[in-house]
C-alpha positions as CSV (number, residue, x, y, z in Angstrom):
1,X,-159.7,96.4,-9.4
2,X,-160.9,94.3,-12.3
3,X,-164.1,95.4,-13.0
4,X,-166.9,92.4,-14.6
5,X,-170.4,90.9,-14.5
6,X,-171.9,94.7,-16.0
7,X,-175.6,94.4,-16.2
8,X,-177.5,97.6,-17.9
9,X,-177.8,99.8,-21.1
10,X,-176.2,102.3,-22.3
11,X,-177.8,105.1,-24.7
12,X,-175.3,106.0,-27.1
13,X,-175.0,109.2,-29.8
14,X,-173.8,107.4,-32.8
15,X,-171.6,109.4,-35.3
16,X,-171.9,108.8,-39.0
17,X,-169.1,106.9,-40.9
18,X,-170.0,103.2,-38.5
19,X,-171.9,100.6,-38.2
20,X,-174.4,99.7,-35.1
21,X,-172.4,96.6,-35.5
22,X,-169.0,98.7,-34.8
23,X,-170.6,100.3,-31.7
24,X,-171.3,97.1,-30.3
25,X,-167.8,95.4,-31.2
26,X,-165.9,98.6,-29.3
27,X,-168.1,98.1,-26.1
28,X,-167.2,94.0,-26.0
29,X,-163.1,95.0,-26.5
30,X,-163.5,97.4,-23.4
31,X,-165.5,95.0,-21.4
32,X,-162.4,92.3,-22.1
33,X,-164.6,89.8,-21.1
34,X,-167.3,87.4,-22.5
35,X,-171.1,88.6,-21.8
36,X,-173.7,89.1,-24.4
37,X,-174.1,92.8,-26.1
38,X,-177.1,93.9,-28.3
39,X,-178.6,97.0,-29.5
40,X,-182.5,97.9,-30.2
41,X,-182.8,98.4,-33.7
42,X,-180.1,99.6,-36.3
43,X,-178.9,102.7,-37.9
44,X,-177.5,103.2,-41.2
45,X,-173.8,103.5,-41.7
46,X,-174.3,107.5,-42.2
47,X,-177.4,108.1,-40.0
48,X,-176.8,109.6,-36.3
49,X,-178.2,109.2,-33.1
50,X,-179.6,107.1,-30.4
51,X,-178.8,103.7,-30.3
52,X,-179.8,101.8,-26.9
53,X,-177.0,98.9,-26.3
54,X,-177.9,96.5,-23.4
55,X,-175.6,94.3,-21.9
56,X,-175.4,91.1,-20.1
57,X,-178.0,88.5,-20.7
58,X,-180.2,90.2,-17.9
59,X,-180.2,93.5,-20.4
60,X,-180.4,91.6,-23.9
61,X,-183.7,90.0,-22.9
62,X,-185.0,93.1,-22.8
63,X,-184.0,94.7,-26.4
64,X,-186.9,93.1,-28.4
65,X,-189.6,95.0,-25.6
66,X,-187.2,98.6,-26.6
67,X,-187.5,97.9,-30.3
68,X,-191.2,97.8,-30.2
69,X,-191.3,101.5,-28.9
70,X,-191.7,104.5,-31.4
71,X,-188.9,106.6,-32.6
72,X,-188.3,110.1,-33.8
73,X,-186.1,111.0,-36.9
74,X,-184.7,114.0,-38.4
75,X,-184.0,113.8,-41.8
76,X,-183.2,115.9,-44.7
77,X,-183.8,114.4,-48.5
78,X,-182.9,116.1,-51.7
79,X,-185.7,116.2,-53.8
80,X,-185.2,115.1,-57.6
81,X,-182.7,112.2,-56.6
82,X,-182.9,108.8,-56.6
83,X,-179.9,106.1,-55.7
84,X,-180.5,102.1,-55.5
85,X,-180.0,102.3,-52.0
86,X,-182.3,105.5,-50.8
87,X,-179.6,107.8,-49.5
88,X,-176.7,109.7,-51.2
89,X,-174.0,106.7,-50.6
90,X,-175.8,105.0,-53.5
91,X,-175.6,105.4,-56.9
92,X,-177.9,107.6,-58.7
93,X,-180.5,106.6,-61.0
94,X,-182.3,109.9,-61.6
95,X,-181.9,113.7,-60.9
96,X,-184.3,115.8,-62.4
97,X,-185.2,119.3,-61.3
98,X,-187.9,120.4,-59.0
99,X,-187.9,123.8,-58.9
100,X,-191.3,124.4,-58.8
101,X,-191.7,122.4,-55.6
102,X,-193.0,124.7,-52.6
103,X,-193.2,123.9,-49.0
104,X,-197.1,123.8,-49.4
105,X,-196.9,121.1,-52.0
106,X,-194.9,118.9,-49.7
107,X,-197.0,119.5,-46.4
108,X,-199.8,118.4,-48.6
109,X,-198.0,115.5,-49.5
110,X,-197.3,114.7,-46.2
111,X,-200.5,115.1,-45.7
112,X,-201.6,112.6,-48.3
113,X,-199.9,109.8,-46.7
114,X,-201.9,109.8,-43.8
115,X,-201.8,108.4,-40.9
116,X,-200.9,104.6,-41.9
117,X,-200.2,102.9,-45.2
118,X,-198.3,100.3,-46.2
119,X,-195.0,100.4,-47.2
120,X,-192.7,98.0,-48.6
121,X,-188.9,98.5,-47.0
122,X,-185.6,99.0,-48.9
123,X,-183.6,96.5,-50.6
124,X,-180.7,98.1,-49.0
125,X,-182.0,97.2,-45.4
126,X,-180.8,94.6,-42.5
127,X,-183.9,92.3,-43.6
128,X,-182.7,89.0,-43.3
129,X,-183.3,86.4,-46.2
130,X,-181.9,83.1,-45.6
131,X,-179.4,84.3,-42.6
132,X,-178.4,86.7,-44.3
133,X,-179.1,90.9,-44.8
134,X,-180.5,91.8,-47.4
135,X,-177.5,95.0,-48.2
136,X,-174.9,92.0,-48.2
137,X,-176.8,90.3,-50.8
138,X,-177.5,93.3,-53.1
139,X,-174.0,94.3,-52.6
140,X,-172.6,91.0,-53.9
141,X,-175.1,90.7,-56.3
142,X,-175.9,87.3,-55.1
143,X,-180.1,88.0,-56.1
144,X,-181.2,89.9,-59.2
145,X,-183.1,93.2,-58.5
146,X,-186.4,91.7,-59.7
147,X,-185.3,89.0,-57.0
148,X,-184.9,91.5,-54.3
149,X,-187.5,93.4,-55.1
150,X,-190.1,90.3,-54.9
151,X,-188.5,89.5,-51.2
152,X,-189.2,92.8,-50.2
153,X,-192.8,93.3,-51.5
154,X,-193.4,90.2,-49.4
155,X,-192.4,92.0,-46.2
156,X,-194.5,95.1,-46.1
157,X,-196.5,96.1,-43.3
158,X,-198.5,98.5,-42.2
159,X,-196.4,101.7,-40.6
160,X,-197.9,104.2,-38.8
161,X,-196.6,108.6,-38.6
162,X,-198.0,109.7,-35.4
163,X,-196.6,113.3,-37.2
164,X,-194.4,114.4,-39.6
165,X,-193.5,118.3,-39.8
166,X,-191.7,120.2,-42.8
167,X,-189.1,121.8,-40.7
168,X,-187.5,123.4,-43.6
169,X,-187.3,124.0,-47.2
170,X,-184.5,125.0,-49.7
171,X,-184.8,123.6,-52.7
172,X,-183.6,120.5,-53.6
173,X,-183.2,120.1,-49.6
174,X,-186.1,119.6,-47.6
175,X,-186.4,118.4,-43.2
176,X,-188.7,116.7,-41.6
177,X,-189.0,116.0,-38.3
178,X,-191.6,112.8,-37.9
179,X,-192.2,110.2,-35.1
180,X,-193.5,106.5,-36.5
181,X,-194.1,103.4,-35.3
182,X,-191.6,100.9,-34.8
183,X,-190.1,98.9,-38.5
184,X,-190.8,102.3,-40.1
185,X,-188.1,103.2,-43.1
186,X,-187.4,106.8,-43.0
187,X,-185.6,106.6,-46.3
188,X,-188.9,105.0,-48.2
189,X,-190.9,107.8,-46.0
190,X,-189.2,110.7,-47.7
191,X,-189.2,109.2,-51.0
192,X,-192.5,108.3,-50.5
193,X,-193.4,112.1,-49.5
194,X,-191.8,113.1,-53.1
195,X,-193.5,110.5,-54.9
196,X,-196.9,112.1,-54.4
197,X,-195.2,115.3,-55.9
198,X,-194.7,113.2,-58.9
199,X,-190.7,112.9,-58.1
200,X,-188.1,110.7,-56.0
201,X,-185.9,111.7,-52.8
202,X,-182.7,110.9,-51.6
203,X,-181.2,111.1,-47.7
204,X,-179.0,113.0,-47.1
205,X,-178.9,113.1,-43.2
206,X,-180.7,111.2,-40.7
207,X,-180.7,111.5,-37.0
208,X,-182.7,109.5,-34.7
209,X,-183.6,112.2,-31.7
210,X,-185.8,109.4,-29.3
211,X,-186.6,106.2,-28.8
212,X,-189.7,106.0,-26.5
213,X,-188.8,107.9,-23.8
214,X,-185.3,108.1,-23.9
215,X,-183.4,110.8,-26.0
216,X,-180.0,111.9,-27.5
217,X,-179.6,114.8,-24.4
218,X,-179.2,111.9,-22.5
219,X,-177.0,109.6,-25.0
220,X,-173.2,109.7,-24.5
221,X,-171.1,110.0,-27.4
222,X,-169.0,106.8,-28.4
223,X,-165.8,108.6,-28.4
224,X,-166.2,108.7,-24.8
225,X,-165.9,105.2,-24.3
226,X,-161.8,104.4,-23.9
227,X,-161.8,102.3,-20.7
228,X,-164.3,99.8,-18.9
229,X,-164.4,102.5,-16.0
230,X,-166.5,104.7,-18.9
231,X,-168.8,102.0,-19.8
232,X,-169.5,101.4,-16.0
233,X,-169.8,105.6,-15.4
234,X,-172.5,105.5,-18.0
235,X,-174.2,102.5,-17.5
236,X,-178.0,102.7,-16.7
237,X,-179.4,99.6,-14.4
238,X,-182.3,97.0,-15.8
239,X,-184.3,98.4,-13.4
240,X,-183.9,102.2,-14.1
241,X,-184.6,101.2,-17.3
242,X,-187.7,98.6,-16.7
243,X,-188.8,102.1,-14.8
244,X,-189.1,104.5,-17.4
245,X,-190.6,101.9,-19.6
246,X,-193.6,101.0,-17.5
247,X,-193.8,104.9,-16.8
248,X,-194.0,105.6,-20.5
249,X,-197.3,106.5,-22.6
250,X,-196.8,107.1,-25.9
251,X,-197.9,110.2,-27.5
252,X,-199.8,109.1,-30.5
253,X,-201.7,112.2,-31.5
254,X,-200.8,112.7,-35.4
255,X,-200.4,116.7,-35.6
């Protein structure tokens, strides 16, 4: 029996190596029919983790309320790097040694942050300037950097790190684990954190563990989708998820 007329989400474990983009395009070819797909908020091309696709109109109307919620990252930067684009697929401007970085002298970093600040996102970002994202345009050169750089410096904002923990240290690699407020750049955070040890940082790996109250236990891999039938097994309702979000409170307590 043909199967249409799909109304819900689906939380999806992204690999690395594609594009939110790609996730979406795979879900319309299985559905083999026309409806409207979105996701609530992007990840890089290498980054992993949750990524909340809705579909129908029903779903879709409901992505800008799911973006607003705060997220949690994993990520692990090398310390003495720095590419144009924040993350080791770019190409590197500086490496510099940092061996006398301790795990004390980046939880006081951390630290020195504080709570909010301002913070002005990548160049290499899905910003739009003019219809257009704002990685296309650096890629094909179509701005200079000082350009760029002026366009983003006009869209900072305030971000807020409920908490961001040192999980681990071993030098030039170092882990946090943080959860920030929604339009927060994990790849400026860590480079931030080494800038107030006088130095840059690169990711290297990114995973994004929660959105809100939803998480990757529950997430289904995208290899698992092959058939419509899958999409339908894993499909979560509006209203299951219209539930969980009015049952949600935000834990905002910076540790």
């Amino acid at each position: 029996m043909e199967v249409t007329g799909l109304e819900g989400f689906l939380l999806i474990d992204k690999p690395t190596g594609v594009t939110s983009y790609h996730c979406i395009k795979k879900i319309k070819q299985l559905l083999a029919y026309k409806t409207k797909v979105g996701h609530a908020g992007t990840l890089d091309l290498f980054a992993t983790g949750l990524l909340i696709i809705g579909i129908s109109r029903a779903a879709t109307r409901y992505i800008g309320q799911i973006m607003e919620l705060d997220k949690w990252y994993v990520a692990t930067g090398k310390l003495g790097q720095l590419t144009d684009t924040l993350d080791f697929t770019g190409n590197i401007i500086q490496d510099e040694d940092v061996s006398g970085i301790t795990s004390e002298h980046i939880r006081t970093a951390i630290h020195e942050l504080g709570h909010q600040y301002q913070q002005i996102p990548p160049i290499y970002s899905a910003l739009k300037y003019h219809g257009r994202t704002l990685s296309d345009l650096a890629r094909e050169k179509k701005l200079s950097t000082e350009q760029l750089l002026a366009i983003v410096k006009e869209k900072a904002k305030v971000v807020t790190i409920y908490s961001c923990e040192l999980l681990s240290l071993d030098l030039p690699y170092f882990t946090i684990e943080s959860h920030v407020s929604h339009g927060t750049y994990i790849r400026i955070l860590v480079n931030d954190i080494a800038r107030k040890l006088g130095s840059y940082a690169t990711v290297h790996e990114l995973n994004r563990t929660k959105i809100g109250p939803f998480t990757t236990q529950e997430a289904t891999p995208l290899n698992y989708f092959k058939t419509i039938d899958s999409i339908q097994e894993q499909l979560i309702s509006v209203e299951g998820i219209l539930n969980r979000l009015s049952q949600y409170v935000p834990q905002v307590v910076r540790s």
